[in-house]
N, C-alpha and C positions, 0 to 999 in steps of 0.2 A: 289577402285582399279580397272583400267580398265584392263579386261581378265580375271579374279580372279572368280574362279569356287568353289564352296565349295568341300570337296575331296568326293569322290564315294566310297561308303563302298565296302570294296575287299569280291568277292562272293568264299564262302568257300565250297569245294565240297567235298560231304561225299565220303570218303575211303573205307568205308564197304558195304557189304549189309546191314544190318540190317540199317547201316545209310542211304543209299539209302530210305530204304522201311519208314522210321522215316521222312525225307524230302516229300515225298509225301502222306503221310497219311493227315494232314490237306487238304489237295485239293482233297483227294477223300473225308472225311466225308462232304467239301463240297461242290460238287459237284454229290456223288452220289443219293441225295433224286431225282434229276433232270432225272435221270437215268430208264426207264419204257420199261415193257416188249409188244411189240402188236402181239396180238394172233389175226388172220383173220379167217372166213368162206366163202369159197363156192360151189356155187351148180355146177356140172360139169354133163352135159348130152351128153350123147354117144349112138348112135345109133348101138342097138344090134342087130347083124346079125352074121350068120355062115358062117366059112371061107367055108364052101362047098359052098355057091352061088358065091364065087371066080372064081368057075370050071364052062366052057362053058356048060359041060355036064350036069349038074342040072339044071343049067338055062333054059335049054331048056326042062324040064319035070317041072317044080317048078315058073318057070318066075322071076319077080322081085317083091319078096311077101318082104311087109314092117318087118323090124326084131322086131320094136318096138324100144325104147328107156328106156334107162336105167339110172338113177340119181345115181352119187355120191356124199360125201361130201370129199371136198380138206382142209385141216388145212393148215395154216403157222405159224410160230411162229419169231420173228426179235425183235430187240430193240429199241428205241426212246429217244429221248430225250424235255424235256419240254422248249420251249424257252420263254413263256411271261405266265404271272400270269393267265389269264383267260382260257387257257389250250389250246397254242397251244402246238402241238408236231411233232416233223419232225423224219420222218426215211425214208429206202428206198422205192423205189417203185417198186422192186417186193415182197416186205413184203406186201401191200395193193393192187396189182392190182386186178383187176377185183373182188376185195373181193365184196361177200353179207352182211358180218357183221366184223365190225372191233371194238377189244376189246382190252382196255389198260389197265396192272396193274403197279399201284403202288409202289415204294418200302415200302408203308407201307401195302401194301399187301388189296389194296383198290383196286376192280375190276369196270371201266368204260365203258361203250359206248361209242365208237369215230364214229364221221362223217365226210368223207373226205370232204376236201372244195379246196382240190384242186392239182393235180401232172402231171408229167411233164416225160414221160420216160426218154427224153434226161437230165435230173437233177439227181442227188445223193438223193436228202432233198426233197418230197413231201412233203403236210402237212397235217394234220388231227387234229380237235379240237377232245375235249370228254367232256362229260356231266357228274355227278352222275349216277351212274344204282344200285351200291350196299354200303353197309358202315352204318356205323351211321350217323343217322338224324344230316343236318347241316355239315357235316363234307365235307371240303373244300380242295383243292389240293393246294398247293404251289405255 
Protein backbone atom coordinates (compact mmCIF):
# COMPACT_ATOMS: atom_id res chain seq x y z
CA UNK A 1 0.00 0.00 0.00
CA UNK A 2 1.57 3.22 -1.19
CA UNK A 3 1.71 5.97 1.72
CA UNK A 4 0.88 3.44 4.46
CA UNK A 5 2.90 4.34 7.59
CA UNK A 6 2.57 1.70 10.37
CA UNK A 7 0.75 3.90 13.35
CA UNK A 8 3.09 5.76 15.95
CA UNK A 9 2.56 4.73 19.48
CA UNK A 10 0.69 7.88 21.28
CA UNK A 11 3.30 9.37 23.92
CA UNK A 12 1.55 9.22 27.29
CA UNK A 13 2.56 12.12 29.70
CA UNK A 14 2.79 11.41 33.33
CA UNK A 15 0.15 13.46 35.33
CA UNK A 16 1.93 13.47 38.59
CA UNK A 17 4.97 14.16 40.12
CA UNK A 18 5.87 11.15 41.30
CA UNK A 19 5.15 9.98 37.68
CA UNK A 20 7.32 12.55 36.48
CA UNK A 21 10.21 11.54 38.61
CA UNK A 22 9.30 7.30 37.63
CA UNK A 23 9.72 8.58 33.64
CA UNK A 24 13.16 9.80 34.26
CA UNK A 25 14.62 7.69 36.61
CA UNK A 26 15.83 4.99 33.97
CA UNK A 27 17.75 7.79 32.15
CA UNK A 28 19.48 8.97 35.10
CA UNK A 29 20.68 5.47 36.56
CA UNK A 30 21.74 5.56 33.10
CA UNK A 31 23.39 8.12 32.45
CA UNK A 32 24.62 9.04 35.94
CA UNK A 33 27.80 6.62 36.29
CA UNK A 34 28.94 9.11 33.25
CA UNK A 35 28.50 11.95 35.59
CA UNK A 36 32.23 12.92 37.43
CA UNK A 37 33.25 15.51 39.91
CA UNK A 38 36.85 17.65 38.68
CA UNK A 39 38.47 19.10 41.67
CA UNK A 40 41.59 21.43 40.23
CA UNK A 41 44.93 22.85 42.05
CA UNK A 42 46.69 25.84 41.81
CA UNK A 43 49.66 27.69 42.81
CA UNK A 44 48.73 31.62 42.73
CA UNK A 45 51.76 33.93 43.57
CA UNK A 46 51.24 37.49 44.64
CA UNK A 47 53.73 39.80 45.42
CA UNK A 48 53.81 41.01 49.03
CA UNK A 49 54.17 44.47 49.66
CA UNK A 50 52.62 47.08 52.24
CA UNK A 51 49.91 49.47 51.22
CA UNK A 52 52.30 52.12 52.93
CA UNK A 53 54.76 52.02 49.97
CA UNK A 54 51.51 53.22 48.26
CA UNK A 55 52.37 56.66 50.00
CA UNK A 56 54.97 59.10 48.13
CA UNK A 57 56.03 59.84 51.63
CA UNK A 58 57.61 56.32 52.59
CA UNK A 59 58.81 55.94 49.30
CA UNK A 60 60.87 58.48 49.72
CA UNK A 61 62.61 57.39 53.08
CA UNK A 62 62.24 53.32 52.27
CA UNK A 63 62.64 53.41 48.25
CA UNK A 64 61.20 50.58 46.20
CA UNK A 65 62.36 47.66 48.54
CA UNK A 66 61.09 44.21 46.96
CA UNK A 67 58.04 42.96 49.37
CA UNK A 68 58.83 39.50 48.39
CA UNK A 69 56.35 37.07 47.24
CA UNK A 70 53.88 35.04 48.59
CA UNK A 71 52.16 31.50 47.41
CA UNK A 72 48.87 30.41 47.68
CA UNK A 73 46.87 27.54 46.79
CA UNK A 74 43.46 28.20 44.77
CA UNK A 75 40.97 24.93 44.73
CA UNK A 76 38.05 24.67 42.23
CA UNK A 77 35.65 22.16 42.20
CA UNK A 78 33.00 21.59 38.64
CA UNK A 79 31.56 18.54 37.19
CA UNK A 80 32.19 16.63 33.93
CA UNK A 81 31.10 14.34 32.01
CA UNK A 82 32.81 11.08 30.44
CA UNK A 83 32.24 11.00 26.65
CA UNK A 84 34.42 7.93 25.10
CA UNK A 85 35.63 4.69 26.84
CA UNK A 86 39.19 5.41 27.20
CA UNK A 87 38.45 8.39 29.53
CA UNK A 88 37.82 11.35 27.89
CA UNK A 89 35.90 13.90 29.95
CA UNK A 90 34.58 17.40 28.96
CA UNK A 91 33.56 20.24 31.34
CA UNK A 92 34.15 23.76 31.62
CA UNK A 93 36.95 25.77 31.33
CA UNK A 94 37.04 27.75 34.06
CA UNK A 95 36.74 24.56 36.19
CA UNK A 96 40.42 23.62 34.61
CA UNK A 97 42.21 26.88 33.72
CA UNK A 98 45.33 27.57 34.45
CA UNK A 99 44.98 24.39 36.89
CA UNK A 100 48.56 22.88 38.25
CA UNK A 101 46.79 19.61 38.92
CA UNK A 102 43.44 18.39 37.70
CA UNK A 103 41.53 15.49 39.68
CA UNK A 104 38.55 13.46 38.56
CA UNK A 105 36.20 11.40 40.72
CA UNK A 106 34.22 8.91 39.96
CA UNK A 107 30.61 8.03 40.80
CA UNK A 108 32.08 5.09 42.19
CA UNK A 109 33.91 7.11 44.27
CA UNK A 110 37.31 6.14 42.44
CA UNK A 111 39.79 9.16 42.59
CA UNK A 112 41.84 10.10 39.07
CA UNK A 113 44.60 12.06 37.70
CA UNK A 114 43.32 14.08 34.47
CA UNK A 115 45.65 15.78 32.01
CA UNK A 116 44.36 18.30 29.96
CA UNK A 117 44.87 17.71 26.13
CA UNK A 118 43.35 20.39 25.20
CA UNK A 119 40.65 23.84 25.73
CA UNK A 120 39.42 26.49 24.30
CA UNK A 121 38.15 29.73 26.30
CA UNK A 122 35.72 30.79 23.64
CA UNK A 123 34.13 26.76 24.00
CA UNK A 124 31.76 25.58 26.85
CA UNK A 125 33.38 21.64 26.61
CA UNK A 126 37.24 21.65 27.02
CA UNK A 127 38.62 18.32 27.53
CA UNK A 128 40.75 16.43 29.78
CA UNK A 129 41.67 12.56 29.60
CA UNK A 130 42.60 10.79 33.24
CA UNK A 131 44.47 7.93 34.05
CA UNK A 132 44.26 5.60 37.22
CA UNK A 133 46.00 7.37 40.45
CA UNK A 134 43.87 5.56 43.07
CA UNK A 135 41.29 2.34 43.42
CA UNK A 136 41.78 -1.17 43.24
CA UNK A 137 44.39 -2.87 41.08
CA UNK A 138 43.02 -3.32 37.44
CA UNK A 139 39.92 -1.42 38.19
CA UNK A 140 38.82 0.36 34.93
CA UNK A 141 36.46 3.39 34.25
CA UNK A 142 33.55 2.93 32.15
Amino acid sequence: MPGWRPPVPQRILPDTRAGVLQSFSPLVKLAAPAVVNVFTRKVVRERASSPLMNDPFFRRFFGDQPGGEQQREQNSLGSGVIVRKDGIVVTNHHVIKDADEIRVVLADRRELEAKLIGSTSGRTWPCSGYRRRRGPAGARAR
